[in-house]
N, CA, C and O of each residue as an XYZ file, in Angstrom:
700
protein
N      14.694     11.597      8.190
C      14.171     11.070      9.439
C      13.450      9.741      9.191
O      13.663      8.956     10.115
N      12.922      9.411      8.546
C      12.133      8.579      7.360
C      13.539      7.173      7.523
O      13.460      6.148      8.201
N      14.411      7.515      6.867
C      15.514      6.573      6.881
C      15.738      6.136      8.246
O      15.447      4.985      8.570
N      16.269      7.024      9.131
C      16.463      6.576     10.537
C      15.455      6.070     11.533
O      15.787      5.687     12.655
N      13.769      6.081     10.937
C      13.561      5.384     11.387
C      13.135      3.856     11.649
O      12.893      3.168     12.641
N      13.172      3.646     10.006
C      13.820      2.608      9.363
C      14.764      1.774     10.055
O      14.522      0.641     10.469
N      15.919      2.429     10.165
C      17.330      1.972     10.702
C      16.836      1.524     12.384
O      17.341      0.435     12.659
N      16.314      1.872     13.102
C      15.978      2.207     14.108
C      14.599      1.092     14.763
O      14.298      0.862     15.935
N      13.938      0.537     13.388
C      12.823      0.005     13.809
C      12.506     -0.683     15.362
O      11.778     -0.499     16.338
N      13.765     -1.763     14.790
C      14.023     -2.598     16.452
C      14.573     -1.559     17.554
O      15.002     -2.121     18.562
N      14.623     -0.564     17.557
C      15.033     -0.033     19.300
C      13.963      0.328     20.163
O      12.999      0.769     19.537
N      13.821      0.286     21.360
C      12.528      0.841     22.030
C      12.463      1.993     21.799
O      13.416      2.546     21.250
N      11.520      2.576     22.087
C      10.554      4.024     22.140
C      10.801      4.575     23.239
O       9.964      4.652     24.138
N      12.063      5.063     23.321
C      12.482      6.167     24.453
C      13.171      6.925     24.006
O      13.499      7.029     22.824
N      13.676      7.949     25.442
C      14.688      9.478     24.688
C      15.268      9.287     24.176
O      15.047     10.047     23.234
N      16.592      8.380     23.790
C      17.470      8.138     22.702
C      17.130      7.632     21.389
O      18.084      7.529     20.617
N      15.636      7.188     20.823
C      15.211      7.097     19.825
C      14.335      8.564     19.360
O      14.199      8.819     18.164
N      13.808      9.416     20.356
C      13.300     10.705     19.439
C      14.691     11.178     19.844
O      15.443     10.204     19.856
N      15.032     11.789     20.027
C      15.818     12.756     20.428
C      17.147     12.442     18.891
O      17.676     13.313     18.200
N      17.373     10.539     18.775
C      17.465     10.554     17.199
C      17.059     10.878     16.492
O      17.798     11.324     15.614
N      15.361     10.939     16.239
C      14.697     11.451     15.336
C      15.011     12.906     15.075
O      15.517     13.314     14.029
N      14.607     13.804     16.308
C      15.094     15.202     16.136
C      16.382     15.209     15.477
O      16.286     15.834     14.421
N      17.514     14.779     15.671
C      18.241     15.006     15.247
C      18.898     14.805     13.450
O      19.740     15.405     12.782
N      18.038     13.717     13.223
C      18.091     13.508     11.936
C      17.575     14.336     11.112
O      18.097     14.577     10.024
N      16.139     15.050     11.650
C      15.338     16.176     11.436
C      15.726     17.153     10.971
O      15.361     17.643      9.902
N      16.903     17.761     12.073
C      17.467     19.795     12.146
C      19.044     19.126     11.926
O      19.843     20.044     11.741
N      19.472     18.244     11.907
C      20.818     18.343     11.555
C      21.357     18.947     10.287
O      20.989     18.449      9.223
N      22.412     20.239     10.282
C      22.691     20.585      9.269
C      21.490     21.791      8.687
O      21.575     22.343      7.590
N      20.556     21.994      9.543
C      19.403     23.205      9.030
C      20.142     24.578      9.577
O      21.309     24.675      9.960
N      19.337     25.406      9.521
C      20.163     27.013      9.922
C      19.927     27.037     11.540
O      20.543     27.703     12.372
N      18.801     26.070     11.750
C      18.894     26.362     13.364
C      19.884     25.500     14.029
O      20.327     25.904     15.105
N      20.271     24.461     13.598
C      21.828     23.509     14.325
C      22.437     24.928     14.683
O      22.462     25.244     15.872
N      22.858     25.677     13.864
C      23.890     26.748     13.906
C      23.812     27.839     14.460
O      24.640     28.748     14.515
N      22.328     27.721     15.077
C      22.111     28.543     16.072
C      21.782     28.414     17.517
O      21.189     27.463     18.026
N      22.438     29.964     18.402
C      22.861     29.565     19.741
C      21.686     28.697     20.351
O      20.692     28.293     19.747
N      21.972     28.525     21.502
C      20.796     27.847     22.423
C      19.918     27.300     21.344
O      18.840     27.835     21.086
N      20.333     26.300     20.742
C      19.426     25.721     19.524
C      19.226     24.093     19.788
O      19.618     23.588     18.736
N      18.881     23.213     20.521
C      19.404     22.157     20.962
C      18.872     20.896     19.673
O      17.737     20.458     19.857
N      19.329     20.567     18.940
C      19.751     19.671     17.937
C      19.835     18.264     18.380
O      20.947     17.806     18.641
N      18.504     17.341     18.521
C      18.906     16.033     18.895
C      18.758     16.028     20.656
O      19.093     15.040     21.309
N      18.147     17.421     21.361
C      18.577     17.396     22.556
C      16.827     17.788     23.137
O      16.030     18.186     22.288
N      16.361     17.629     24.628
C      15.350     18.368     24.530
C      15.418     20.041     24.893
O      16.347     20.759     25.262
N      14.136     20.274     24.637
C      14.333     22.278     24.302
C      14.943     22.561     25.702
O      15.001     21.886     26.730
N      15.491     24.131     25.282
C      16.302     24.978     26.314
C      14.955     26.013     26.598
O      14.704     26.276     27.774
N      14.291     26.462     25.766
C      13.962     27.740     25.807
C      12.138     27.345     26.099
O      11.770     26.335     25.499
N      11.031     28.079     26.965
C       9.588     27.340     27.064
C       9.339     27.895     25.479
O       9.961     28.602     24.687
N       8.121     27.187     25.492
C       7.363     27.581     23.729
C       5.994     27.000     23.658
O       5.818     26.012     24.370
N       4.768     27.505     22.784
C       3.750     27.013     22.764
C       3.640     26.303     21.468
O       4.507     25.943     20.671
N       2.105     26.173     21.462
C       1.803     25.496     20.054
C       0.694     26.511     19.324
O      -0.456     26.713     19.714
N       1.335     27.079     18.188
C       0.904     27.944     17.377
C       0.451     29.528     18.415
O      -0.547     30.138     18.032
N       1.242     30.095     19.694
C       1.019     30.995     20.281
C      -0.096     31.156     21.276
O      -0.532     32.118     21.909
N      -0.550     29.282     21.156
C      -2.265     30.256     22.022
C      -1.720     28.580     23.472
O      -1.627     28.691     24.694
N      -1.465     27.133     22.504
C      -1.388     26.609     23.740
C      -0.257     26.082     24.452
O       0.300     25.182     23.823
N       0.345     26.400     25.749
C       0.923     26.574     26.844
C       1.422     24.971     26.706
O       0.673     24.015     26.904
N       2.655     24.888     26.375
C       3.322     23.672     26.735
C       4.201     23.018     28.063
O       4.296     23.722     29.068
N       4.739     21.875     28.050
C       5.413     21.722     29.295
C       6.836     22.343     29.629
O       7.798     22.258     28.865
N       6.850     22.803     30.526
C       7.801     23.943     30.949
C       9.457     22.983     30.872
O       9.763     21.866     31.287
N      10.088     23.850     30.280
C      11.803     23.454     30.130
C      12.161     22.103     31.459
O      12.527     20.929     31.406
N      11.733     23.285     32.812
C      12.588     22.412     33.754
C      11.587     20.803     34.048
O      11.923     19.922     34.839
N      10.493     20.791     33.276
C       9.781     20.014     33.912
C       9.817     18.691     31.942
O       9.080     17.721     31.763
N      10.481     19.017     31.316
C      10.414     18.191     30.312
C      10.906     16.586     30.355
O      10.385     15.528     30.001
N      12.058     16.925     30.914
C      12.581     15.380     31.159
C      11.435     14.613     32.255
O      10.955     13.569     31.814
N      11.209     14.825     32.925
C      10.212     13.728     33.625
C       9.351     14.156     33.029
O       8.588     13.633     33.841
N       8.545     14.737     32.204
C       7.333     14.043     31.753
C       7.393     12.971     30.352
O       6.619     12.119     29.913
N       8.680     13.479     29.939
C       8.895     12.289     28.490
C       9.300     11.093     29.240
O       9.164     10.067     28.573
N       9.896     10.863     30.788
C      10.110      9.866     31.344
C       8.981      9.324     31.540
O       9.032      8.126     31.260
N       7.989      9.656     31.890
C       6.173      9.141     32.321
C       6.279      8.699     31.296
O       6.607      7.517     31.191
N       6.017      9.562     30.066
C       5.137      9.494     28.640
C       6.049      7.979     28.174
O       5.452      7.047     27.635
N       7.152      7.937     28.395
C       7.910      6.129     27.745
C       7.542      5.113     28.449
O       7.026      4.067     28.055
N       7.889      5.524     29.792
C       6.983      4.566     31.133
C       5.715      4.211     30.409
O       5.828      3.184     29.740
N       4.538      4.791     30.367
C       3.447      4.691     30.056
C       3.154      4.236     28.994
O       2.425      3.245     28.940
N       3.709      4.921     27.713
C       3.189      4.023     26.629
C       4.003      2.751     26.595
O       3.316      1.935     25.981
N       5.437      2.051     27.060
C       5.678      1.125     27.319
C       5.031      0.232     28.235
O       5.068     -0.984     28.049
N       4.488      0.709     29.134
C       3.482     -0.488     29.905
C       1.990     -0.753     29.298
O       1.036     -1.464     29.610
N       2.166     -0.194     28.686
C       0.504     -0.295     27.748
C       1.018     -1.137     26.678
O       0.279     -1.985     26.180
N       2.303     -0.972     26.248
C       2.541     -1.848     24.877
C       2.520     -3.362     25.628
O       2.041     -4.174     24.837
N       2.817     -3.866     26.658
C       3.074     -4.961     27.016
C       1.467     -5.610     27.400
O       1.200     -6.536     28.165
N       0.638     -4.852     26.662
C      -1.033     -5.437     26.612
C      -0.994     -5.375     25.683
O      -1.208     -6.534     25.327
N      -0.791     -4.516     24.408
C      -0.747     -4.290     23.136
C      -1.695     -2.797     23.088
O      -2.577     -2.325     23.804
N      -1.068     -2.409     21.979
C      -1.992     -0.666     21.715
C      -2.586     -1.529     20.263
O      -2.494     -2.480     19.486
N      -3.481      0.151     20.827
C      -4.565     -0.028     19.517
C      -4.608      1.785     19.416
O      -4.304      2.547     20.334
N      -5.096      2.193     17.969
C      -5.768      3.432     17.670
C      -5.932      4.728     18.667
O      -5.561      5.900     18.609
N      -6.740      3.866     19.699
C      -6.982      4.811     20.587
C      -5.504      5.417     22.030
O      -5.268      6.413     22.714
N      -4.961      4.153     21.811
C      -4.254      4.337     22.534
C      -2.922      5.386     22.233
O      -2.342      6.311     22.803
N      -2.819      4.479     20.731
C      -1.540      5.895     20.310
C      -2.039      7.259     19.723
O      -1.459      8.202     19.185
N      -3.386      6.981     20.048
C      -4.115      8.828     19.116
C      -3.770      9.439     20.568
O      -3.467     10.632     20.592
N      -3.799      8.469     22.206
C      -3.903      9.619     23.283
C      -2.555      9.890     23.432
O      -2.225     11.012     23.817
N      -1.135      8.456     23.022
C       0.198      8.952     23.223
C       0.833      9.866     22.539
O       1.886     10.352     22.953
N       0.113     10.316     21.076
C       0.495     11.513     20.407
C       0.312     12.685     20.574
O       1.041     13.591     20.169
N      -0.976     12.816     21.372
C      -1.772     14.223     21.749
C      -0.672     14.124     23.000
O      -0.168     15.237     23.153
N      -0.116     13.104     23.985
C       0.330     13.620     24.870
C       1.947     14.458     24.640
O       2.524     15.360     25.247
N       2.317     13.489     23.260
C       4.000     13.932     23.094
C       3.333     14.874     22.688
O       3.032     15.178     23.843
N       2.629     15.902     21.883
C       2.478     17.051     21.244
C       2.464     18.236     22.212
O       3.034     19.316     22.058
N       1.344     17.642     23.728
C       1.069     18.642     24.598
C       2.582     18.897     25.017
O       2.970     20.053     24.847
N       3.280     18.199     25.417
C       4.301     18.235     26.121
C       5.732     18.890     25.015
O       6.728     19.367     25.559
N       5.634     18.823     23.668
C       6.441     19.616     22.925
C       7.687     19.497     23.411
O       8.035     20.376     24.199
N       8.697     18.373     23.068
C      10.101     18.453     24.019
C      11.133     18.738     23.482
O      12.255     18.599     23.967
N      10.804     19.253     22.211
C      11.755     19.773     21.198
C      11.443     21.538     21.338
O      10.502     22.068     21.928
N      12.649     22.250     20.532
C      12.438     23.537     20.581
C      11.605     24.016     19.246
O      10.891     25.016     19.168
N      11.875     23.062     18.228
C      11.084     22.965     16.722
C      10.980     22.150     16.068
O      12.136     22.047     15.656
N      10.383     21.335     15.553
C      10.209     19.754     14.895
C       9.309     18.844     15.571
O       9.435     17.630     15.414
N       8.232     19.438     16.455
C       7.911     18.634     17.308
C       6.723     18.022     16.711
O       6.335     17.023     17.317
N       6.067     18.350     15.713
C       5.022     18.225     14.889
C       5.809     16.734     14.233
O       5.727     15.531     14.482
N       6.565     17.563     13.304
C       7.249     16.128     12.334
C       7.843     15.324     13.028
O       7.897     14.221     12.485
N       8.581     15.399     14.519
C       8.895     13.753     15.005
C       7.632     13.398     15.777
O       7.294     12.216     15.854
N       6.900     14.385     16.367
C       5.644     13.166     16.696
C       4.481     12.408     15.616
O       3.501     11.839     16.097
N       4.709     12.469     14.097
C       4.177     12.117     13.321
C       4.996     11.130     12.779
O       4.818     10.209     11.982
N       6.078     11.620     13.509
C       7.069     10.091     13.015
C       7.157      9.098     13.871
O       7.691      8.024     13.596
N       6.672      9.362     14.904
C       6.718      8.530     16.109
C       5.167      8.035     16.329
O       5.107      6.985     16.967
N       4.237      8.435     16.035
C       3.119      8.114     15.378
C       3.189      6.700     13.874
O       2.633      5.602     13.877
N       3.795      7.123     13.124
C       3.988      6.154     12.317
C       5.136      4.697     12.985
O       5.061      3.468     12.956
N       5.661      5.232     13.277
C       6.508      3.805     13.985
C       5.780      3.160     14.956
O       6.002      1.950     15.002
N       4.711      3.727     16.013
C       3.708      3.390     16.722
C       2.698      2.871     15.933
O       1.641      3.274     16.419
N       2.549      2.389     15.254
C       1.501      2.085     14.064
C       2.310      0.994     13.835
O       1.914     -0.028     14.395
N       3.516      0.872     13.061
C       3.782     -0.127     12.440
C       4.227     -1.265     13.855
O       3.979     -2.463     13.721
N       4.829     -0.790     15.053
C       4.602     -1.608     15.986
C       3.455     -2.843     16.847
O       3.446     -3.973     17.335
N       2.611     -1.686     16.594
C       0.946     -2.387     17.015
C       0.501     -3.379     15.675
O      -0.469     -4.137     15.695
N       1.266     -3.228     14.716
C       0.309     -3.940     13.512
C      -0.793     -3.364     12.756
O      -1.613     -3.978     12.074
N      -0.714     -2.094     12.962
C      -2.083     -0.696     12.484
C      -1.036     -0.363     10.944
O       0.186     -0.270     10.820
N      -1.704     -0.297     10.348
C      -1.957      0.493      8.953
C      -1.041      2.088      9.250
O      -1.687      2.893      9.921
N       0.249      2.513      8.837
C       0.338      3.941      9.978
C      -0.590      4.899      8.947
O      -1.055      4.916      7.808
N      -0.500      5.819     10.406
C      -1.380      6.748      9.398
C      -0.956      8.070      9.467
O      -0.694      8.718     10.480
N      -0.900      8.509      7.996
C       0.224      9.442      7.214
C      -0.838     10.771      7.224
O      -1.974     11.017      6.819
N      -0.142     11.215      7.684
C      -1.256     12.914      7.822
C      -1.049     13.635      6.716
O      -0.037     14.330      6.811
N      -1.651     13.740      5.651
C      -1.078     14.282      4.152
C      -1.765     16.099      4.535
O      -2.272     16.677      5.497
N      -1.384     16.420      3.137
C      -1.783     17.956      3.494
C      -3.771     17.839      3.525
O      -4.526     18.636      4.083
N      -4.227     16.365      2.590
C      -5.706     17.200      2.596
C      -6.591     16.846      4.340
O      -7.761     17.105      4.621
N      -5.602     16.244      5.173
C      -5.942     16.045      6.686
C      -5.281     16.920      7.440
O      -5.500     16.925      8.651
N      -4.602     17.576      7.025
C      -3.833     18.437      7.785
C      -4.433     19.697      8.936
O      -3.852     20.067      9.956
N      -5.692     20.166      8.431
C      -6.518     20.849      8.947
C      -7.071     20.413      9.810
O      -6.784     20.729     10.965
N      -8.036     19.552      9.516
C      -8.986     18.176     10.349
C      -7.810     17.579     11.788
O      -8.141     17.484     12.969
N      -6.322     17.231     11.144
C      -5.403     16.648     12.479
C      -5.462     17.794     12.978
O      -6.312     17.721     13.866
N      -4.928     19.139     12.914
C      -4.727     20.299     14.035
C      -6.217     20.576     14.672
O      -6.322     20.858     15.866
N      -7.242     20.492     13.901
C      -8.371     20.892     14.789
C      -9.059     20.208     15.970
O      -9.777     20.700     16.841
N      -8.485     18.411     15.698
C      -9.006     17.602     16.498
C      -7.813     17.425     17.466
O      -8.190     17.180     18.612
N      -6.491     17.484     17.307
C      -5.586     17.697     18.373
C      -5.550     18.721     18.961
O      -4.954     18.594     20.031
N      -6.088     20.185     18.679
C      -6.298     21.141     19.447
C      -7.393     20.847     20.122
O      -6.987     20.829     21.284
N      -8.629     20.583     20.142
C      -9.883     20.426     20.389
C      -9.365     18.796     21.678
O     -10.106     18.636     22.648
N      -8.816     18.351     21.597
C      -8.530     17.040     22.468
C      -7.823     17.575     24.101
O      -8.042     17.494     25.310
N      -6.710     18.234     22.962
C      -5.484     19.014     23.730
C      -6.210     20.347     24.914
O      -5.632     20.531     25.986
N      -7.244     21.023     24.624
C      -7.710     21.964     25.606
C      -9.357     21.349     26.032
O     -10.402     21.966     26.240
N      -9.099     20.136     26.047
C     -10.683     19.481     26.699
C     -12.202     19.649     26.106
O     -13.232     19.765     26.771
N     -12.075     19.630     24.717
C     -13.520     20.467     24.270
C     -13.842     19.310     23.299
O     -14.725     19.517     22.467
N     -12.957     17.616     23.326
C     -13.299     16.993     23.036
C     -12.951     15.875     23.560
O     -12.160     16.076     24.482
N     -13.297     14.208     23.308
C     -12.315     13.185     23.927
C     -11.509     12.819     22.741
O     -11.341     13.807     22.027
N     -10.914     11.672     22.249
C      -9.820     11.481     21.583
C     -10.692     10.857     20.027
O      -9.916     10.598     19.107
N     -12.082     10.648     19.765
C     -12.766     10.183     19.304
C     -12.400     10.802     17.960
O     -12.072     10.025     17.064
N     -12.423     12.370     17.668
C     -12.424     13.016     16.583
C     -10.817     12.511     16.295
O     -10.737     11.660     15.408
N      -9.787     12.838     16.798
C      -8.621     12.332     15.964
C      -8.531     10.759     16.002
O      -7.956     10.370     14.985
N      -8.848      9.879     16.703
C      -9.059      8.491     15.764
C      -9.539      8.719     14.540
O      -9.312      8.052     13.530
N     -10.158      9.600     14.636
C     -11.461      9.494     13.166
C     -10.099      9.996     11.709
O     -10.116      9.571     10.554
N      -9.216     10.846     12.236
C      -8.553     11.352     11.759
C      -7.245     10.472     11.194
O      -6.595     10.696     10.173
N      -7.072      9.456     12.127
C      -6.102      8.731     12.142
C      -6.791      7.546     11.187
O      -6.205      7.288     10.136
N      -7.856      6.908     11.469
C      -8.047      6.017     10.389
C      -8.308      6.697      9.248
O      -7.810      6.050      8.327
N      -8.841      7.679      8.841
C      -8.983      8.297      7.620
C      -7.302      8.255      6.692
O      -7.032      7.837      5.566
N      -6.473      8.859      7.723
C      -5.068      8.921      7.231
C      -4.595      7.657      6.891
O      -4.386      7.246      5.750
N      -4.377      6.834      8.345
C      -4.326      5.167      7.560
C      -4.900      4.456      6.301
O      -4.189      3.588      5.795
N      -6.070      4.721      5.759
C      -7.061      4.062      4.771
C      -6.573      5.056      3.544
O      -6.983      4.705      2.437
N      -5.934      5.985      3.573
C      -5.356      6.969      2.437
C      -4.080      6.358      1.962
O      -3.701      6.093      0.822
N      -3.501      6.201      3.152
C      -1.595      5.400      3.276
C      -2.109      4.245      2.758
O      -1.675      3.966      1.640
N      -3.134      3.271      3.371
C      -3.304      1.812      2.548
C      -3.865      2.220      1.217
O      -2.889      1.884      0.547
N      -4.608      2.635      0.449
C      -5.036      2.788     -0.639
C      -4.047      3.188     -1.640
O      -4.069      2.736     -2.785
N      -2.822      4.378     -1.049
C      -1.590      4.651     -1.807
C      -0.719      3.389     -1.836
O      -0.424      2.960     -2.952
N      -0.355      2.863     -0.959
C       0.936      1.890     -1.182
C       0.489      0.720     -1.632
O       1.359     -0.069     -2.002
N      -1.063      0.255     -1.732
C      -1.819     -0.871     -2.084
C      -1.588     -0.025     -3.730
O      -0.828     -0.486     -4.582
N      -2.210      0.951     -3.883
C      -1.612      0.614     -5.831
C      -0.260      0.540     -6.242
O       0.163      0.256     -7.362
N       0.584      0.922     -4.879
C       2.364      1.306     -5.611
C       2.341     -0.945     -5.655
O       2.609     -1.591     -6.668
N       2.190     -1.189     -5.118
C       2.340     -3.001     -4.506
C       1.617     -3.547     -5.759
O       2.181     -4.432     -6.403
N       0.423     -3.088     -6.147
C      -0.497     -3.854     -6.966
C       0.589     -3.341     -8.746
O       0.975     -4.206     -9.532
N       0.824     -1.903     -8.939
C       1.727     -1.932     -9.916
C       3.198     -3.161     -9.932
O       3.295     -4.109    -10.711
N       3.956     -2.875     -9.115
C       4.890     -3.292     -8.791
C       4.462     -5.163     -9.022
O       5.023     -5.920     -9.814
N       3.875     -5.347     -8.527
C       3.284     -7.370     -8.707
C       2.785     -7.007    -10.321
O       3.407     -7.756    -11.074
N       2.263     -6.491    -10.756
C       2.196     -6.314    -12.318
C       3.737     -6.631    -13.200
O       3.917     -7.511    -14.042
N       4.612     -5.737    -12.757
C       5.799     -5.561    -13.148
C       6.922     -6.982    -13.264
O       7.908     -7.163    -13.979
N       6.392     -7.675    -12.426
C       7.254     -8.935    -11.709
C       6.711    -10.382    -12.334
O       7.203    -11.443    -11.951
């Protein structure tokens, strides 16, 4: 997924770029091969996030990923910042438009939203992994504003710059 979105940099940020992502994702996994499994497509079947929160309902998915491109596309034409793509991620997450992968393409779509704005992306490794679900849950059912996962997001960014700043600083050694 990583590669394709690479390949992909220059296309806008709409359904035919996740719905690539998904697909680059589950293509060829055991669920492609299973029924009502939609691969590259949005979900057939409703589903929550981790059993407790209530996502956007099947028949109501396509217009809200239509808002959610609308929206963060008219905001890009001011320019985003931090805050803006910490609220467009919590929103693709609430809204879950995949049947499974929805975590890893909105973290991929998170990182391409990063490298768009000119932000540092920021790579959710396993030792943030806790800290991102608690502050996207905590955002996601109102018991916080978006403040704690910025906090989360630059932490992740300043981890991603500190890693690829020594792979760069070896590499100019080498040369």
């Amino acid at each position: 997924m990583f590669d394709k979105m690479l390949e992909t940099i220059n296309q806008p940020i709409d359904k035919n770029l996740v719905c690539t992502y998904h697909g680059s994702l589950k293509a060829g996994s055991f669920l492609d091969r299973k029924r009502n499994f939609a691969i590259g497509e949005y979900k057939r079947l409703n589903n929550s996030i981790g059993g407790m929160i209530q996502t956007t309902a099947v028949e109501d998915v396509e217009q809200e990923m239509s808002d959610f491109f609308a929206r963060y596309n008219d905001i890009a034409k001011i320019g985003h910042n931090l805050n803006t793509i910490a609220k467009s991620h919590a929103t693709f997450e609430r809204i879950h438009p995949f049947q499974d992968g929805n975590g890893r393409v909105g973290r991929m779509l998170l990182f391409r939203q990063c490298l768009d704005a000119g932000i540092v992306p920021a790579l959710i490794t396993d030792n943030l992994s806790q800290d991102y679900k608690n502050a996207l849950k905590k955002y996601s059912i109102g018991q916080s504003d978006i403040t704690d996962l910025v906090k989360v997001f630059q932490e992740a960014a300043q981890n991603y710059y500190n890693l690829s700043n020594r792979y760069v600083f070896e590499y100019e050694k080498r040369v």
